[in-house]
N, CA, C and O of each residue as an XYZ file, in Angstrom:
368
protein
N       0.853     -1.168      0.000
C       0.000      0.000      0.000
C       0.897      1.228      0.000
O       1.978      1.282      0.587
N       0.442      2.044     -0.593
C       1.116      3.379     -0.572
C       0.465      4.347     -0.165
O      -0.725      4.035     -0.220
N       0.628      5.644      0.324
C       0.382      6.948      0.937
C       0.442      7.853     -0.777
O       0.972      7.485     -1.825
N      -0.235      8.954     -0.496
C       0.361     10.366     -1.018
C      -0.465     11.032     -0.512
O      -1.537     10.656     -0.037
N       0.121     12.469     -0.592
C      -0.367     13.882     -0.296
C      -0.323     14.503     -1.343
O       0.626     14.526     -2.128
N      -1.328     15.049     -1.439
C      -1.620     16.063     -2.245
C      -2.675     17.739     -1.401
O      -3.736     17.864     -0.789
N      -1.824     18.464     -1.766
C      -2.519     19.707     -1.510
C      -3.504     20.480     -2.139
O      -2.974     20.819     -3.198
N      -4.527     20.910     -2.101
C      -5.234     21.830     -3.016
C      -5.184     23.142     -2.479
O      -4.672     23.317     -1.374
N      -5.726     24.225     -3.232
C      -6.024     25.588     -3.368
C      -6.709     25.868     -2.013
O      -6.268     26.448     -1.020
N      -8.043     25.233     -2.273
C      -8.809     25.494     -1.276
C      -9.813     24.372     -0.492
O      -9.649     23.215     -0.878
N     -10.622     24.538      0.346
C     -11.169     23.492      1.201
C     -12.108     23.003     -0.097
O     -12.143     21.779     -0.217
N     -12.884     23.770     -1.102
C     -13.792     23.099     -1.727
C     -13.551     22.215     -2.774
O     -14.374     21.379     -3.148
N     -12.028     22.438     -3.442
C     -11.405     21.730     -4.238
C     -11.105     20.564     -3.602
O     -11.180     19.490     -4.198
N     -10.770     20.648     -2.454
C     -10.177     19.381     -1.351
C     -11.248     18.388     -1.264
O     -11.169     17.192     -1.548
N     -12.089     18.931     -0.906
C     -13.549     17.800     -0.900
C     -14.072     17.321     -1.794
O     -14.465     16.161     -1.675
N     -14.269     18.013     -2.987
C     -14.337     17.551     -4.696
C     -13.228     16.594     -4.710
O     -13.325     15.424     -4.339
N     -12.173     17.154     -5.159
C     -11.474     15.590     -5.157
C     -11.600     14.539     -3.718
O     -11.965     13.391     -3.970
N     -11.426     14.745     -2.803
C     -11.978     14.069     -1.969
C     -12.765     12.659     -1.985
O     -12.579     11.504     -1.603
N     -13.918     13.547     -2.758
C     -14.791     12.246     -2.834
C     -14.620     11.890     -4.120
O     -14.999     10.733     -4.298
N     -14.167     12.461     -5.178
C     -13.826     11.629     -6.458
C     -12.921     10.413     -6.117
O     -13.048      9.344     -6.715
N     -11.920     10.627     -5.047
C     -10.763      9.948     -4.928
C     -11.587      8.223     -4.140
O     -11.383      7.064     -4.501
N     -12.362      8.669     -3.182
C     -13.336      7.790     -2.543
C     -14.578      7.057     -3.344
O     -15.513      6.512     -2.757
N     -14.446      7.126     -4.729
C     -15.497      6.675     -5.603
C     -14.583      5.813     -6.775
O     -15.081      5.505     -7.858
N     -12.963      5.422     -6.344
C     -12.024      4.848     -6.998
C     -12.300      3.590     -6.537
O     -12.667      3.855     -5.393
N     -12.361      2.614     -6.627
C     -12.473      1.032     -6.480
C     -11.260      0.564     -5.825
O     -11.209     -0.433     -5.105
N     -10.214      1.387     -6.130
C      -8.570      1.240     -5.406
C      -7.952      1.870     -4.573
O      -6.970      1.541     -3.907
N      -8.781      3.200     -4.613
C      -8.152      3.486     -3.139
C      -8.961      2.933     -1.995
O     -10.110      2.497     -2.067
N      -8.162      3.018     -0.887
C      -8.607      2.470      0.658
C      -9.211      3.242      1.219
O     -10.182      2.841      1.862
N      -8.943      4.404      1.207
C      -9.208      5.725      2.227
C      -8.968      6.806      1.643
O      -8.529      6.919      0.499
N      -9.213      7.577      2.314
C      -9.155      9.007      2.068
C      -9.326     10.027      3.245
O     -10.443     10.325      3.670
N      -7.876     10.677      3.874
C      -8.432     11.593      5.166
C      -7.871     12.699      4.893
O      -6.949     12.812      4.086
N      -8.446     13.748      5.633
C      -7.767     15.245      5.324
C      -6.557     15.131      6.412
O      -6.494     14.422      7.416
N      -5.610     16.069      5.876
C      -4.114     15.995      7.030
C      -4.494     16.129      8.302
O      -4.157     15.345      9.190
N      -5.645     17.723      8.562
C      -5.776     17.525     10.162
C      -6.457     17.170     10.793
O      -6.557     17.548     11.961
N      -7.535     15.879      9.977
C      -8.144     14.797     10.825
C      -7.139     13.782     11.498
O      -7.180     13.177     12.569
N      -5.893     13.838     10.101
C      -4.891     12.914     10.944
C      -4.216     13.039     12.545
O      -4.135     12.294     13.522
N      -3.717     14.666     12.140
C      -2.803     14.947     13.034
C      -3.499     15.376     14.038
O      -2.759     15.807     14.923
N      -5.078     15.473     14.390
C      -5.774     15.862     15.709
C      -5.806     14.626     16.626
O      -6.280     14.686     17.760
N      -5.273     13.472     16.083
C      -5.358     12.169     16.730
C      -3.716     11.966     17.539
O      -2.768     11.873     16.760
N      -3.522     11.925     18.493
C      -2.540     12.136     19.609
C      -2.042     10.425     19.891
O      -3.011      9.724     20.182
N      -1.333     10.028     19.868
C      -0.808      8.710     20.403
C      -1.080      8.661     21.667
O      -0.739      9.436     22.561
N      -1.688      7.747     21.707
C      -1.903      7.236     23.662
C      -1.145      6.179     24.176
O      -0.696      5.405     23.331
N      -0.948      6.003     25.083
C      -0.424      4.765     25.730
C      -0.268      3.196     25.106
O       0.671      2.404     25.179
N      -1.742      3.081     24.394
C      -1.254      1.931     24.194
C      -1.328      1.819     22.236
O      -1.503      0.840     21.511
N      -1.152      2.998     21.973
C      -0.962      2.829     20.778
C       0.816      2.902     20.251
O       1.341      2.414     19.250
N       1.259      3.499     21.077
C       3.185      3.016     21.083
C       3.244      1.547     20.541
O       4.202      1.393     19.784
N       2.414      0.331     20.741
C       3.053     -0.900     20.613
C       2.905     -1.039     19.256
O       3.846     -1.679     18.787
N       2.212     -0.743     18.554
C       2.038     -0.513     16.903
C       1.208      0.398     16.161
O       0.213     -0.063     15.601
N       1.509      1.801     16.063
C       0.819      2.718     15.831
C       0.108      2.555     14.564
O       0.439      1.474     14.079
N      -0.875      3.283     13.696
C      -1.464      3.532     12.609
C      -0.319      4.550     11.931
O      -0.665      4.934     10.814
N       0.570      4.901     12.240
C       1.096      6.332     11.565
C       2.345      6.508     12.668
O       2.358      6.135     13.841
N       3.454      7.239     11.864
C       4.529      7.491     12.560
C       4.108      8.148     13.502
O       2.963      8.585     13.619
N       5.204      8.299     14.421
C       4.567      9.274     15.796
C       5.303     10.508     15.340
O       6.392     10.347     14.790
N       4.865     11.617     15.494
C       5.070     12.912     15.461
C       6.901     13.198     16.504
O       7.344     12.508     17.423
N       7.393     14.188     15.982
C       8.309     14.719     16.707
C       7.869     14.964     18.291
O       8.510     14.401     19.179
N       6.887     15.721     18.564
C       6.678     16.006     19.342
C       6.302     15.203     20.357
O       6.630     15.549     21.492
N       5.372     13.698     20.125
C       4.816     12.561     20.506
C       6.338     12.140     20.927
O       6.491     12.068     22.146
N       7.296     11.898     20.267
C       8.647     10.867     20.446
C       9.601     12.089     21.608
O      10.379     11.465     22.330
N       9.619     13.324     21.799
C       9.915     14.502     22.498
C       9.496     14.021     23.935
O      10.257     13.821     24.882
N       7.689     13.828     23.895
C       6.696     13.592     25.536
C       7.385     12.253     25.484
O       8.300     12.379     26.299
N       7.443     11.184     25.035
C       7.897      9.718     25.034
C       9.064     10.319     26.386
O       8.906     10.269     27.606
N      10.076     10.799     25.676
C      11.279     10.651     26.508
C      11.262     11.509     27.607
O      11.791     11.129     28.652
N      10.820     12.435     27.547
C      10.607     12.691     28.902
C      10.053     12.040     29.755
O      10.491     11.981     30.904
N       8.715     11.269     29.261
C       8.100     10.169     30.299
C       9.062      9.524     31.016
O       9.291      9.675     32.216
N       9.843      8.510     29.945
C      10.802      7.924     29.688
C      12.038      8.177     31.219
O      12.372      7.414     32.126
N      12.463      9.792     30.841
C      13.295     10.149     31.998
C      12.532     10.341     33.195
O      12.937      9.563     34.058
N      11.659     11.012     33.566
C      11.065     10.781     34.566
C      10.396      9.763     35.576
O      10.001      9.805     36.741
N      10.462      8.809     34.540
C      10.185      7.395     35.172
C      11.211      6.466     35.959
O      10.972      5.428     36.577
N      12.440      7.141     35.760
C      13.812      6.553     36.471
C      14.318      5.459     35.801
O      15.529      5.259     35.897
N      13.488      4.538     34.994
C      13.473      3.078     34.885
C      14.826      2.792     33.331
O      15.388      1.764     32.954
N      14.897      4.216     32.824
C      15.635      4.568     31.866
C      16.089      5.632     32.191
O      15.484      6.423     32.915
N      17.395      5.855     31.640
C      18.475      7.396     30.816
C      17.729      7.739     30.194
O      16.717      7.073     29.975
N      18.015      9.262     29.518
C      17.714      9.319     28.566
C      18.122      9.295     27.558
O      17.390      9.310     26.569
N      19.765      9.238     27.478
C      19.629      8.156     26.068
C      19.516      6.928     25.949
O      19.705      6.583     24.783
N      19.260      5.990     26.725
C      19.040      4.409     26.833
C      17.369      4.919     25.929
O      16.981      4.517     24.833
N      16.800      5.730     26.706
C      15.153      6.337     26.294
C      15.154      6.608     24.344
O      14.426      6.296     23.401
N      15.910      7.051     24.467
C      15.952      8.205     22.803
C      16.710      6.594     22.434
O      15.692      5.903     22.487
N      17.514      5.901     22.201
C      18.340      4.829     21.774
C      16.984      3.884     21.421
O      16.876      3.689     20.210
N      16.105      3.365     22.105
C      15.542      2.348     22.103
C      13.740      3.266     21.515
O      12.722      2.605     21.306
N      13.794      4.496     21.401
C      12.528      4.974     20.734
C      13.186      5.531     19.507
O      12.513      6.344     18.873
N      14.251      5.271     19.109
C      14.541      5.960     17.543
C      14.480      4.190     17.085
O      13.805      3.891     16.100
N      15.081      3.302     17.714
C      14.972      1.886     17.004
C      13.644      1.686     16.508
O      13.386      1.592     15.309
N      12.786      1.619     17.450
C      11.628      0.934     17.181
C      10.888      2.158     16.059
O      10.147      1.734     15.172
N      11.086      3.287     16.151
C      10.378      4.204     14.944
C      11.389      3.543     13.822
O      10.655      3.171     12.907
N      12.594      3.274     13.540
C      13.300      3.061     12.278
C      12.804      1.462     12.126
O      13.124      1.005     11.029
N      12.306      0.800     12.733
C      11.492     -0.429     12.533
C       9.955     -0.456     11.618
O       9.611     -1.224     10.719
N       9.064      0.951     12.382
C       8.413      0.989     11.682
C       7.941      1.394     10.434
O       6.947      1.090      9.774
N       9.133      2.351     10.216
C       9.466      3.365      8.852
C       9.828      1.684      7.864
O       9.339      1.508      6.748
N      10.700      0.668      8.527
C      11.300     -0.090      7.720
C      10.018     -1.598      6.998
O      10.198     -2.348      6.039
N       8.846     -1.512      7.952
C       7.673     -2.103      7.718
C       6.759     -1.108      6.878
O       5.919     -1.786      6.286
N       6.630      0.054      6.644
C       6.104      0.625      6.146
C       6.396      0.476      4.614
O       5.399      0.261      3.924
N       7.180      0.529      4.195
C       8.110      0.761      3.131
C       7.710     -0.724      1.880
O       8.341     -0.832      0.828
């Protein structure tokens, strides 16, 4: 399966193609970017997300991470850049 983005002009062009794109027999889906990105990783979506985790998501990770004692933080950042370059490498 593959991804793309595409941008339009404006919101009404976006929804026109939109649903042209959703009336294809081959595509799967169809979401706007910030339906994606209003969706926040929770707890137990770390074990296999729908979608890379955001900078900012992998940022709160390690701080959890350090504050929890149970890790460094680079033992923290070491073992959350693996498992994102795991999933980039399943994606693909």
């Amino acid at each position: 399966m593959q991804t793309i983005v595409i941008k339009t002009d404006n919101t009404k062009n976006a929804t026109l193609l939109a649903d042209f794109l959703k009336s294809l027999q081959y595509v799967k889906s169809v979401a706007f970017q910030s339906d994606i990105n209003e969706k926040v990783l929770k707890a137990e979506d770390w074990a296999k997300p729908g979608r890379p985790a955001t900078y900012q998501e992998v940022e709160d990770k390690l701080v959890e991470a350090e504050n929890s004692m149970d890790l460094s933080v680079a033992e923290a950042k070491e073992h959350a850049y693996k498992i994102i370059e795991s999933w980039q490498r399943e994606s693909k």
